[in-house]
NUSEBA-474519 format. One record per residue (C-alpha): residue number from 0; z, x, y. Coordinates in steps of 0.1 Angstrom, whole numbers, padded with zeros to 4 digits, always signed. Each point is the difference from the previous one (the first is absolute). Example, Ala and Ser with C-alpha at 12.3 -4.5 7.8 and 13.67 -1.06 7.14 Angstrom:
REM NUSEBA-474519
i c3 c1 c2
0 +0078 +0123 -0045 $
1 -0007 +0014 +0034 $
***
This chain:
REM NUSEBA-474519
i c3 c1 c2
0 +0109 +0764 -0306 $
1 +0030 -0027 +0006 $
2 +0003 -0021 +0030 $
3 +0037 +0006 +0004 $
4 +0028 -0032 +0007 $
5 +0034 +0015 +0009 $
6 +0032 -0027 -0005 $
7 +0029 +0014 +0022 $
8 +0023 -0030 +0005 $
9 -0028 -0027 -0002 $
10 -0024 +0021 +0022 $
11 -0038 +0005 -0011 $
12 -0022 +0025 +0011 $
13 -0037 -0010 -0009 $
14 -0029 +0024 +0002 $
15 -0038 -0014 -0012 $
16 -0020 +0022 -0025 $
17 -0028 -0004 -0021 $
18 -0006 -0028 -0020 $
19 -0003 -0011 -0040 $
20 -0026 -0021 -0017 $
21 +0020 -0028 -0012 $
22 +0019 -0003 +0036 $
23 -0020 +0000 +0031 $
24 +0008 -0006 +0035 $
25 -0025 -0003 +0027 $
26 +0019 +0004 +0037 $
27 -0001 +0001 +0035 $
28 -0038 -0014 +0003 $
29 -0018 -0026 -0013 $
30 -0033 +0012 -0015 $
31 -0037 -0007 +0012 $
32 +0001 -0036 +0017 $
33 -0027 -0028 +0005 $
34 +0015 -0029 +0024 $
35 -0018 -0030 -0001 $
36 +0015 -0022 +0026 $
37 -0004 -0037 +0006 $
38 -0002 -0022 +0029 $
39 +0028 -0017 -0009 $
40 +0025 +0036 +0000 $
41 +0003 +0003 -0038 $
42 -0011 +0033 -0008 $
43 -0014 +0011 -0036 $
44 +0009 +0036 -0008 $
45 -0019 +0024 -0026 $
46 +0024 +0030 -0001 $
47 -0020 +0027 -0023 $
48 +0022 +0031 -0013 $
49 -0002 +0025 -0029 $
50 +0023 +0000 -0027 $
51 +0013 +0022 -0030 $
52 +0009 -0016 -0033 $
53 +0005 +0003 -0034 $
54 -0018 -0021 -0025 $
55 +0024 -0030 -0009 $
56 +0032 -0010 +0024 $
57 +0001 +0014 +0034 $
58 +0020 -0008 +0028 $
59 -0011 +0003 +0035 $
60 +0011 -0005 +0034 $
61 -0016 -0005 +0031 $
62 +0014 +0002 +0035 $
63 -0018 +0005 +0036 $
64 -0001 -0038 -0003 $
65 +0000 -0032 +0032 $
66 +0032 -0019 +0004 $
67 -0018 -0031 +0004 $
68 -0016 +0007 -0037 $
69 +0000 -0035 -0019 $
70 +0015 +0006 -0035 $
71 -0019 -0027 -0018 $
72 -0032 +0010 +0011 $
73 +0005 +0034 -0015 $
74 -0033 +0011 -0025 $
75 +0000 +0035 -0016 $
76 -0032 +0008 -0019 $
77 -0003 +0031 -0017 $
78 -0013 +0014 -0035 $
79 +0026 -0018 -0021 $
80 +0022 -0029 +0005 $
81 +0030 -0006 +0020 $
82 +0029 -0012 -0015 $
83 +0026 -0005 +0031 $
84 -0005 +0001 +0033 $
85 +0039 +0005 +0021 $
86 +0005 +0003 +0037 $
87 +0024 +0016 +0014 $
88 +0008 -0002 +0041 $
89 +0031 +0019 +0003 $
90 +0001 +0039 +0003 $
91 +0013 +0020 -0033 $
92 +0041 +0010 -0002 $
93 +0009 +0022 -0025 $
94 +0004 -0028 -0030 $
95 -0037 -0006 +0010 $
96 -0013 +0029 -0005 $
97 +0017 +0006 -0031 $
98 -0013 -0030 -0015 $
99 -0038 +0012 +0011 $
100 +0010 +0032 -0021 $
101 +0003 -0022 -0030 $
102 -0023 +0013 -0024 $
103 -0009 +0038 +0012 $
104 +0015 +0031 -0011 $
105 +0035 +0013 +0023 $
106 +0025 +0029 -0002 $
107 +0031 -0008 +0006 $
108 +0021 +0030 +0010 $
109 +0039 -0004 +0008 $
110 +0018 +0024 +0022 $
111 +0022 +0013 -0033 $
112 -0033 +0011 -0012 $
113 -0008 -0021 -0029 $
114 -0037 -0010 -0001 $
115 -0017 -0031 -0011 $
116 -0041 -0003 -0007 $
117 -0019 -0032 -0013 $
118 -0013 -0030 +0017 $
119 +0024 -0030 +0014 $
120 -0002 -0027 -0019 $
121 +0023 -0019 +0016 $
122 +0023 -0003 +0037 $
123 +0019 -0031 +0007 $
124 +0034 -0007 +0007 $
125 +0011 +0034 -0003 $
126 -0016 +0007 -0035 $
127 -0025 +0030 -0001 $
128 -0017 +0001 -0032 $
129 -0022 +0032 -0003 $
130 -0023 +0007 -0040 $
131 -0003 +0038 -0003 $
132 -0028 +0016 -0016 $
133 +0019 -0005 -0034 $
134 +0001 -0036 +0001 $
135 +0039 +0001 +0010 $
136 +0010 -0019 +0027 $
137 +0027 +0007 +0028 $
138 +0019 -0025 +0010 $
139 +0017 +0004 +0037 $
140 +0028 -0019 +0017 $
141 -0016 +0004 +0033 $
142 -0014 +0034 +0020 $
143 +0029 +0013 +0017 $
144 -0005 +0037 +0006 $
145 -0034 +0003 -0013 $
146 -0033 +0011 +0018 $
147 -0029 -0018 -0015 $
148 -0033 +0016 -0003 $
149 -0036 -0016 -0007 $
150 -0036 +0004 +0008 $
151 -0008 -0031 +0020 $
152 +0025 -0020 +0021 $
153 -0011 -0028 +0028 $
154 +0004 +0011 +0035 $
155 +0030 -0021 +0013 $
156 -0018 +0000 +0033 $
157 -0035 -0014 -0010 $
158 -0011 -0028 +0021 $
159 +0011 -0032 -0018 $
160 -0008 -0024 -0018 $
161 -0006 +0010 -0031 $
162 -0023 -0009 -0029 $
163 +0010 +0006 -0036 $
164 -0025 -0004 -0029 $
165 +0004 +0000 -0036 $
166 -0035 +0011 -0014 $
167 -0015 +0003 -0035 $
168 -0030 +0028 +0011 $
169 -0031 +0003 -0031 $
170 -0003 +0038 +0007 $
171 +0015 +0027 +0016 $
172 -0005 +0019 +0034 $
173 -0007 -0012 +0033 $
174 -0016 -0033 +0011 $
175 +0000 -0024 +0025 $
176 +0025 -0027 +0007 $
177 -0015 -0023 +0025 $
178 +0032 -0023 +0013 $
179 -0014 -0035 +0014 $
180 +0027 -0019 +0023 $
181 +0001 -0026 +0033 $
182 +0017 +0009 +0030 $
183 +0004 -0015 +0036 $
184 +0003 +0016 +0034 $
185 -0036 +0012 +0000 $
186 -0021 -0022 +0020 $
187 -0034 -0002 +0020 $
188 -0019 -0022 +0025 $
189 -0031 +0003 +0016 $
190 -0011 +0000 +0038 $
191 -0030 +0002 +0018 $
192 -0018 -0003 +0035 $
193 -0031 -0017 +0009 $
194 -0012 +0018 +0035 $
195 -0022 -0025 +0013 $
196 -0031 +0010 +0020 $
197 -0014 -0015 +0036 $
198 -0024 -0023 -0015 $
199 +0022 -0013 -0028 $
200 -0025 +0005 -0024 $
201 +0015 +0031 -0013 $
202 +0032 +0020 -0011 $
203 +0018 +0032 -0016 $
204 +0023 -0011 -0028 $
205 +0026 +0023 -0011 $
206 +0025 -0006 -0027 $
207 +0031 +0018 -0012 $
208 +0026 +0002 -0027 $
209 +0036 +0000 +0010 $
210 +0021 +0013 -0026 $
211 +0039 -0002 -0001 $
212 +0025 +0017 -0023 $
213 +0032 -0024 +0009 $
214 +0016 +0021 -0031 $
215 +0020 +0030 -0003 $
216 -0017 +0015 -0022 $
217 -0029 +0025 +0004 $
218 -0034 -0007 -0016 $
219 -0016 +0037 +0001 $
220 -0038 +0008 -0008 $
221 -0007 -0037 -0012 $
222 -0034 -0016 -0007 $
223 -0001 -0029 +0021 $
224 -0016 -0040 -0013 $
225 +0007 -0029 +0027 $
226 -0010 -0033 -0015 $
227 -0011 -0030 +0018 $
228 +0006 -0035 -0012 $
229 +0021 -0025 -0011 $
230 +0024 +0015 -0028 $
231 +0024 -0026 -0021 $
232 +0032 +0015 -0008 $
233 +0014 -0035 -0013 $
234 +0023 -0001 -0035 $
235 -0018 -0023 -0015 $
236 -0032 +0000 -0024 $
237 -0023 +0007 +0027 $
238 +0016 +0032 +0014 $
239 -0021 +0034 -0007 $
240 +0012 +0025 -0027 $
241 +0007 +0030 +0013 $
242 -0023 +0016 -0027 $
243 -0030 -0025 +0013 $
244 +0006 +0017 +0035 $
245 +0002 +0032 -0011 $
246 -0036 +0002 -0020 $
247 -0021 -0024 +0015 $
248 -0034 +0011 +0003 $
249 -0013 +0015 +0034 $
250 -0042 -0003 +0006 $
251 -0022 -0002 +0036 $
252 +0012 +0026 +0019 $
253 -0008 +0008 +0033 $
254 +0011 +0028 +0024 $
255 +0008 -0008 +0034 $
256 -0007 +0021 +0029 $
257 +0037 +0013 +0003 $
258 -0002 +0014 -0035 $
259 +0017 -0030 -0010 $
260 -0014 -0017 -0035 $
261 -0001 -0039 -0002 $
262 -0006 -0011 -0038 $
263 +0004 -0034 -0020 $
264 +0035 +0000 -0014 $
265 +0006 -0031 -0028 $
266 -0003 -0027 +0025 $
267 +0009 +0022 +0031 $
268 -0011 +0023 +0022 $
269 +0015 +0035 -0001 $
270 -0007 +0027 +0026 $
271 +0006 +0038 -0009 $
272 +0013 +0025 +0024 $
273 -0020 +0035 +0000 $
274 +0019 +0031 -0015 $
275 +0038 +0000 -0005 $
276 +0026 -0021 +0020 $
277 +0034 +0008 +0008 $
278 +0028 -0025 +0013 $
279 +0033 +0015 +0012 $
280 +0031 -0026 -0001 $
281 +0001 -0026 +0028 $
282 -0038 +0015 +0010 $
283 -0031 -0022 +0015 $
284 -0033 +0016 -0001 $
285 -0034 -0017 +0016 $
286 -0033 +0011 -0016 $
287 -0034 -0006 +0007 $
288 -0017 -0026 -0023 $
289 -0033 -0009 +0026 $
290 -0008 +0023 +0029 $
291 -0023 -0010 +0030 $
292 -0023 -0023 -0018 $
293 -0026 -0022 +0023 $
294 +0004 -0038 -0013 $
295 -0020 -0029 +0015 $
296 +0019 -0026 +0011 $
297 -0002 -0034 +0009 $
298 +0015 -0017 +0030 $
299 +0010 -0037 -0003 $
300 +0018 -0027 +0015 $
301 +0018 -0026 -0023 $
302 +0016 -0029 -0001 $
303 +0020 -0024 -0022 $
304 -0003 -0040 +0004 $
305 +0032 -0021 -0009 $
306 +0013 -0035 +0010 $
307 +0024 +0013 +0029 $
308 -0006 -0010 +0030 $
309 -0012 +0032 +0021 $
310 -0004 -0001 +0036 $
311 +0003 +0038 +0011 $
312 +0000 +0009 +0036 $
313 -0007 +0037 -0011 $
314 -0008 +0017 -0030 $
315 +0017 +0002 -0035 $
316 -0019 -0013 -0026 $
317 -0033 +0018 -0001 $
318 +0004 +0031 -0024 $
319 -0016 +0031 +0011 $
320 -0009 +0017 -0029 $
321 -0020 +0032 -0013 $
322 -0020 +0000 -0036 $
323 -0007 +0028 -0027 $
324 -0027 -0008 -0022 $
325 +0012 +0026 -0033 $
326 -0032 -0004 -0016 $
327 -0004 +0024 -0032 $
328 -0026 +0015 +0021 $
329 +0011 -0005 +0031 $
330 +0021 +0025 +0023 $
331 +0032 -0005 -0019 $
332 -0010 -0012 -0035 $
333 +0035 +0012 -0014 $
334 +0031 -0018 -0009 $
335 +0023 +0001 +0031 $
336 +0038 -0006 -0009 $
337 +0023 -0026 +0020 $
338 +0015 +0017 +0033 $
339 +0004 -0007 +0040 $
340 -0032 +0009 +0020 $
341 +0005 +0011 +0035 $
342 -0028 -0010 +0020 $
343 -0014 +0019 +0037 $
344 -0027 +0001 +0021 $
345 -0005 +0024 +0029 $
346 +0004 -0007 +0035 $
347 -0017 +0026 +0015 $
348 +0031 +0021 +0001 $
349 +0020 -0004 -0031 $
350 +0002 -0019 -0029 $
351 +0020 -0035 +0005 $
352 +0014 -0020 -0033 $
353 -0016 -0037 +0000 $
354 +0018 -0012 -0032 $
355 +0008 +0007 -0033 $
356 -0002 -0019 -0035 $
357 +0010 +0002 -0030 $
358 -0027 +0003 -0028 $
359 +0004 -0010 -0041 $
360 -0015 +0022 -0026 $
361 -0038 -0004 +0001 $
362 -0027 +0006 -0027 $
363 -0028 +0014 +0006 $
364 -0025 -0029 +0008 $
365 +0030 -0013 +0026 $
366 +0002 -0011 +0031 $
367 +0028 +0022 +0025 $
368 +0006 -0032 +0027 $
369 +0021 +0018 +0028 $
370 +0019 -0023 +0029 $
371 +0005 +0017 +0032 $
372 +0015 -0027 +0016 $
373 -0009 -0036 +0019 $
374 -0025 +0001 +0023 $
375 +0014 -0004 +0037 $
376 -0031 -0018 +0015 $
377 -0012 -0022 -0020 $
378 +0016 -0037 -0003 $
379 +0003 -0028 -0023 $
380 +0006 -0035 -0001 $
381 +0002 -0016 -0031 $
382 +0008 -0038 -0004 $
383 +0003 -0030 -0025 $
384 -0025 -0026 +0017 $
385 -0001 -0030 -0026 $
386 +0016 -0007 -0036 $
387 -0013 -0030 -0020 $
388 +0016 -0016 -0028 $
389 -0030 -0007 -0023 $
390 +0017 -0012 -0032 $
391 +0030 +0006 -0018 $
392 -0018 +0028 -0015 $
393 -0021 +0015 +0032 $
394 +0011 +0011 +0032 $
395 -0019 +0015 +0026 $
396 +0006 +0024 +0031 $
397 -0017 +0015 +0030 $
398 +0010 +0033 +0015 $
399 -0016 +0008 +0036 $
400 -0002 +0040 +0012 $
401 -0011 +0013 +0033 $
402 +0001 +0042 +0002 $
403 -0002 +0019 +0027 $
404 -0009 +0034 +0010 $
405 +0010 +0015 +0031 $
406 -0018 +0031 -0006 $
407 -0029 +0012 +0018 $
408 -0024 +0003 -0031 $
409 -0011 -0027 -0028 $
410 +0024 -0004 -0034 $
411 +0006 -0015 -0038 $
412 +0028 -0013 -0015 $
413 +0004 -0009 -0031 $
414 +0020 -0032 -0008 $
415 +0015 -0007 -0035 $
416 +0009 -0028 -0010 $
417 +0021 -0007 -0032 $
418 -0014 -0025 -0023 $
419 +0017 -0010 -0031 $
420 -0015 -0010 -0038 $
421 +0000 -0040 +0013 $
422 -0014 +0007 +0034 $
423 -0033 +0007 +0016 $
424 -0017 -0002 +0032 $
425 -0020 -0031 +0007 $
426 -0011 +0006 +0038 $
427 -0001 +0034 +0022 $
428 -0019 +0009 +0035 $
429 -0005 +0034 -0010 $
430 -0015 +0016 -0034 $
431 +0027 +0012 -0027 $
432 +0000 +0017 -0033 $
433 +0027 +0001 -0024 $
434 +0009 +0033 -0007 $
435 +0019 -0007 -0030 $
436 +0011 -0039 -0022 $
437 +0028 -0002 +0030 $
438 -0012 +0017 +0038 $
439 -0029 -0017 +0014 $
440 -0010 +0029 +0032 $
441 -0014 -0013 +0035 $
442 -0014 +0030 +0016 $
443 +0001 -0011 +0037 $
444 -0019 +0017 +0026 $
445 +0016 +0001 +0034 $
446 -0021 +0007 +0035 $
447 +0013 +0027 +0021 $
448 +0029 -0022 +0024 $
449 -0008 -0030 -0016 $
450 +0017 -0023 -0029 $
451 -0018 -0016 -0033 $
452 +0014 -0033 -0013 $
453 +0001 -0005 -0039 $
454 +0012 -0034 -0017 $
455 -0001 -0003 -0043 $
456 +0013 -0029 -0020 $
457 +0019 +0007 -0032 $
458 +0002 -0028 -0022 $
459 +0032 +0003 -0027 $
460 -0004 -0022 -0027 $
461 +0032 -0003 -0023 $
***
């Protein structure tokens, strides 16, 4: 049976059938989808779908495709090679869809009543070419008058763009196509809340994933990869092939209570949403990723010496800030992506925000360091007391501290202290480790209502 095109006065009717082995056209929907999405909004796109060919050339069009689709990045693996890839982003007229029908068997009946069978060989300009099944060929001055018949047709209204693939298939019959491309306006970010307890020993950390689709486009029924880390989509040498990122190797995984799997991707961290995912256009979706888990935390005051003068008649440079030991075996013991953590604690009615922070992507083994804000009652005065002039080479200078703590019970604060490869500490009043080659730590223990002095000497030598 025909798929019939009527010409009356340059007007097409177009009606989709069945379709041959040599010609295939795959509309409306994109096939069976796996999204992996990066932090940084590019989004890699597996689109799976089952095709018909014939063993040697095929051709083979794809629609049910994103607008934001980046041409270059376009990969088609299949059982064969691919000899051209085309895009097309404009919806079919009638000289289009003839020129699809290039190749494949029409009829070509005129309203006299003459009849013409074979496949088109040719339409441009006017010039119809049509080899019957003698070998003849008809040779037409245009289709004036004639209603054109043939089994398969694209649908002028399926979603564009539209893909268009010269293959060379070993065998025939049905087998998949899997269509590898990048696309933008997917994107995801991760939130959580730390709900910290009286004591301020403990917490509940939850964490989310918020998913947009800023597109237009529907993503139905899609498995669902969101990567963590750093990706480099430069133009020179060192930017990733898409191949590389499409079939690097995945090991460790891990599932997380929400049903969500974190595993080792190439140098990144990828997380896998449960089941199937669906994103309708300009749609955000937030999804569990760790439900009502009990973290110890850490409670800790810091603060960062410098060279400024600082003479504070209230607070504002003590750091009040909460610590997450993620510890393989710890409570966490996961990777944790960058996001904004909302921090609460309970005062005896309701829970009342008292900060938030933003947190980098942390390994397992990581420390999560969360600052609520400055602490109101406790004051510091900082103060360059004495620089010597030593040598032309060595030079010598004495900062003075006093902290205070107006609360009613006893504090620490850790000081830092910034000290470069040609610097050290020659004299302090108080103990102090260097926590790494370039922060020496004072950990200074204040009295309830009272004030502890410290005074170091750093000696730079050029």
């Amino acid at each position: 049976m025909f798929t019939t095109i009527r010409i009356v006065l340059a007007t097409a009717l177009v009606t989709l059938l069945s379709l041959p082995l040599t010609l295939t056209a795959q509309e409306h929907q994109h096939g069976e989808l796996t999204l992996t999405i990066y932090q940084n909004g590019v989004t890699l796109v597996r689109d799976a779908r089952e095709v018909t060919l014939s063993a040697g050339t095929n051709q083979v069009s794809l629609f049910g495709l994103p607008q934001q689709l980046q041409f270059n990045s376009i990969l088609p693996l299949l059982n064969g090679s691919v000899q051209s890839v085309r895009l097309d982003i404009q919806r079919p007229g009638f000289s289009s869809l003839m020129e699809h029908l290039v190749g494949s068997e029409v009829r070509l009946d005129h309203t006299d009543g003459a009849s013409i069978s074979g496949i088109l060989v040719h339409f441009r300009n006017n010039l119809v070419i049509v080899e019957q099944t003698d070998g003849s060929r008809v040779i037409l001055p245009g289709l004036d008058g004639y209603r054109i018949s043939a089994r398969e047709v694209p649908n002028p209204d399926a979603p564009f763009p539209r893909i268009d693939l010269d293959l060379n298939a070993e065998r025939r019959g049905t087998q998949s196509l899997e269509l590898y491309y990048l696309t933008h306006g997917l994107r995801w970010e991760t939130e959580f809340t730390l709900e910290i307890s009286e004591d301020e020993r403990s917490a509940v950390f939850n964490g989310w994933n918020v998913l947009e689709n800023r597109s237009d486009f529907a993503f139905n029924q899609a498995r669902v990869h969101l990567i963590a880390g750093e990706l480099n989509m430069g133009r020179g040498g060192s930017a990733p092939r898409n191949d590389m990122m499409m079939r690097a190797a995945v090991a460790e995984s891990v599932a997380f209570d929400g049903g969500q799997e974190a595993s080792s991707f190439f140098e990144f961290q990828r997380f896998t949403l449960p089941g199937r995912v669906s994103f309708s256009p300009n749609e955000t979706v937030k999804r569990a990723l760790i439900p009502q888990r009990m973290v110890p935390v850490t409670k800790r005051y810091r603060y960062a010496s410098s060279d400024r003068r600082m003479e504070l008649a209230q607070s504002g440079m003590v750091q009040v800030q909460f610590d997450i030991d993620n510890a393989r075996d710890g409570a966490l013991g996961m990777a944790i992506p960058s996001g904004l953590v909302r921090m609460f604690q309970h005062d005896g009615e309701s829970l009342q925000l008292i900060g938030q922070d933003q947190i980098a992507n942390t390994s397992v083994g990581g420390v999560l360091r969360l600052t609520t804000g400055m602490a109101f009652d406790v004051l510091v005065q900082e103060n360059v007391m004495q620089q010597n002039r030593i040598s032309d080479r060595i030079h010598e200078q004495t900062n003075a501290l006093v902290l205070t703590n107006e609360r009613s019970e006893a504090i620490t604060v850790q000081v830092t202290r910034t000290v470069h490869t040609n610097q050290r500490i020659t004299q302090s009043s108080l103990p102090y480790t260097m926590a790494s080659a370039g922060q020496a730590v004072f950990e200074v223990a204040i009295p309830a209502g009272g004030s502890t002095a410290l005074e170091f000497t750093l000696r730079t030598e050029r």
